[in-house]
C-alpha positions as CSV (number, residue, x, y, z in Angstrom):
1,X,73.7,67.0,19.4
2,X,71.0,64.3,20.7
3,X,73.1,63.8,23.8
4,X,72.9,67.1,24.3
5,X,69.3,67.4,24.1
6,X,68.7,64.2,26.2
7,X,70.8,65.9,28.9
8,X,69.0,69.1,28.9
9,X,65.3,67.5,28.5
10,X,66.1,65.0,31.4
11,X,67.1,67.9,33.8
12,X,64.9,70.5,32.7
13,X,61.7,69.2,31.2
14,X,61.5,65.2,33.0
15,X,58.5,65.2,36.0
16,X,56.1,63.5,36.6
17,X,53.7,64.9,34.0
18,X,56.5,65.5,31.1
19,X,58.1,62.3,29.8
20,X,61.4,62.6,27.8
21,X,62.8,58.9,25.8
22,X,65.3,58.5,23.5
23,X,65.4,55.6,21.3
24,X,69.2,55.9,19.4
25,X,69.6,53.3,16.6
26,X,72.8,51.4,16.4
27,X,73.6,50.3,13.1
28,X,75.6,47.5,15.0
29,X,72.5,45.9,15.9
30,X,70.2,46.0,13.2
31,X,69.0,41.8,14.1
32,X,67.5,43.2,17.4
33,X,66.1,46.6,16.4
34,X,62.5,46.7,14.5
35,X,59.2,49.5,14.9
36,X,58.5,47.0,18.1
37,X,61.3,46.7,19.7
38,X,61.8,50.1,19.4
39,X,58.4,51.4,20.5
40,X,59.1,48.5,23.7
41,X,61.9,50.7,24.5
42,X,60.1,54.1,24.4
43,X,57.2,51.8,26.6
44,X,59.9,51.1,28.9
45,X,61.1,54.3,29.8
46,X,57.9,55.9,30.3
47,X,56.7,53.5,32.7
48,X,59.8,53.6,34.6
49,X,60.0,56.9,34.7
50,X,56.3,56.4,36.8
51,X,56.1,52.6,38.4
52,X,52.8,53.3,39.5
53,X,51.5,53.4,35.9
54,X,52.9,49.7,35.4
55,X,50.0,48.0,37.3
56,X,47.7,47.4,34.5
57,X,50.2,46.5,31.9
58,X,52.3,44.0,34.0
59,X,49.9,41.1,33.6
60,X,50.3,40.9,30.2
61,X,53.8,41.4,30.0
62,X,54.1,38.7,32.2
63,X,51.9,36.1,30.1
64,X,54.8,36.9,27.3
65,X,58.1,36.4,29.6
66,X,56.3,33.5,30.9
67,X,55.3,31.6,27.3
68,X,58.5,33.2,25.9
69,X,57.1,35.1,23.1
70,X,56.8,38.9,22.2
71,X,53.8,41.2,21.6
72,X,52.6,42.3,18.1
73,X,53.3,45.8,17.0
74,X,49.5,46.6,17.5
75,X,49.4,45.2,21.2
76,X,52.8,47.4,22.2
77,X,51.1,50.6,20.0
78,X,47.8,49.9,21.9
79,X,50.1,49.8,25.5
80,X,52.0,52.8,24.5
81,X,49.0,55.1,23.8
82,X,47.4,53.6,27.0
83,X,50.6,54.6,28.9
84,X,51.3,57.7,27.1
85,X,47.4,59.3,28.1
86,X,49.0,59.4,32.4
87,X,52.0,62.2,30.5
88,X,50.6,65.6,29.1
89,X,53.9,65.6,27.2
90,X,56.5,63.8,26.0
91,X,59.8,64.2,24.3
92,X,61.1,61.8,21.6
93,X,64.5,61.4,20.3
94,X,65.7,59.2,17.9
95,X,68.7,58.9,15.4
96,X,66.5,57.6,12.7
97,X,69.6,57.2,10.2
98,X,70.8,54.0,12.0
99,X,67.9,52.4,12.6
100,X,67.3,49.4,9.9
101,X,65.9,49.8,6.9
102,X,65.0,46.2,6.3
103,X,61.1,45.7,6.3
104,X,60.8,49.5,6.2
105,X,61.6,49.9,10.0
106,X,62.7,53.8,10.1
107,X,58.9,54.3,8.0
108,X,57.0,52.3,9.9
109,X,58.6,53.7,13.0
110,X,57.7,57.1,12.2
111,X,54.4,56.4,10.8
112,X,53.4,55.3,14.7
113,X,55.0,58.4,16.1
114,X,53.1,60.5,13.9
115,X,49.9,58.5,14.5
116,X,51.0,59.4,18.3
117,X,51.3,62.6,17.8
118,X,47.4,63.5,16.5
119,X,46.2,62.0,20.0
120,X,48.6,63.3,22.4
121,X,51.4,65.8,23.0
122,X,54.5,64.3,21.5
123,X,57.1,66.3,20.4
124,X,59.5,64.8,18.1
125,X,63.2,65.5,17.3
126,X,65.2,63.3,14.7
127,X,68.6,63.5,14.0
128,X,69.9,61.7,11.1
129,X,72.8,62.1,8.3
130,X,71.4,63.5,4.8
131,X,70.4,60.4,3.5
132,X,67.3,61.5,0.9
133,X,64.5,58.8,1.8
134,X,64.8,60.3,5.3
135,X,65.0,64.0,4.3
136,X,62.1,63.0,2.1
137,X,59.9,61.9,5.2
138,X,60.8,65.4,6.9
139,X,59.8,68.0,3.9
140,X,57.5,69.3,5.7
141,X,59.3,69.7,9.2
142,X,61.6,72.4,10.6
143,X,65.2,70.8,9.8
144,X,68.2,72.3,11.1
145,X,71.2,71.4,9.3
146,X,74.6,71.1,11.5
147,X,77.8,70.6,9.9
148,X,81.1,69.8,12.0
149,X,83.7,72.3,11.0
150,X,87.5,71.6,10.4
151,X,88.2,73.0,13.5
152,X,85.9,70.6,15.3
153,X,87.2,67.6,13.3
154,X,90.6,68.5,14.7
């Protein structure tokens, strides 16, 4: 279902003013995959979805490929909102059930997005398995259960 909506987003809703990113977990790669590497990736595809908004924000993403090191989560957040205020919208879509848990990544994650959300137009679609902690960060949200049938599984 989230390849689905990417699809449809990118060819209907993408321009220059709407931004749609898709961060999908991989349970395979839980070492590489925490709230910064994760909002990096959202960074990425926003900026380049519009090089000229990279500009101000390439300096200092040089000074870190240069010294070999990697932004803190507040200095990618900080990027991100900066980066984020040049889109009147953006879609997000994750598959929050494989992201790791380790360190509370999926919460801390989602904590950012929401803290996202008060300041700008960011619409938010998660797709996950029923696992309860997750179902318990969404009580509040429109859900939309989707079960395969046997027919499908055939």
């Amino acid at each position: 279902m989230a390849a689905i909506t990417i699809d449809h987003l990118l060819r209907t809703k993408q321009s220059n003013t709407i931004g749609v990113v898709y961060i999908l977990c991989n349970y395979k790669m839980y070492a590489d995959q925490n709230t910064i590497s994760l909002l990096a990736a959202i960074l990425k595809q926003l900026v380049q979805a519009r090089p000229s908004i990279a500009e101000p924000i390439s300096h200092p993403h040089d000074n870190y490929t240069n010294r070999r090191t990697r932004p803190l989560l507040e200095e990618i957040f900080r990027v991100l909102q900066f980066v984020l205020n040049h889109y009147p919208s953006v879609y997000v879509i994750d598959a929050v059930d494989e992201c790791p848990d380790k360190g509370g990544t999926y919460s801390q994650l989602l904590a950012k997005l929401r803290d996202l959300q008060c300041k700008r137009d960011l619409r938010l679609m998660v797709t996950s398995r029923f696992i309860l902690d997750i179902v318990a960060e969404f009580k509040l949200m429109p859900m939309l259960e989707v079960r395969a049938s046997d027919a499908d599984m055939e």
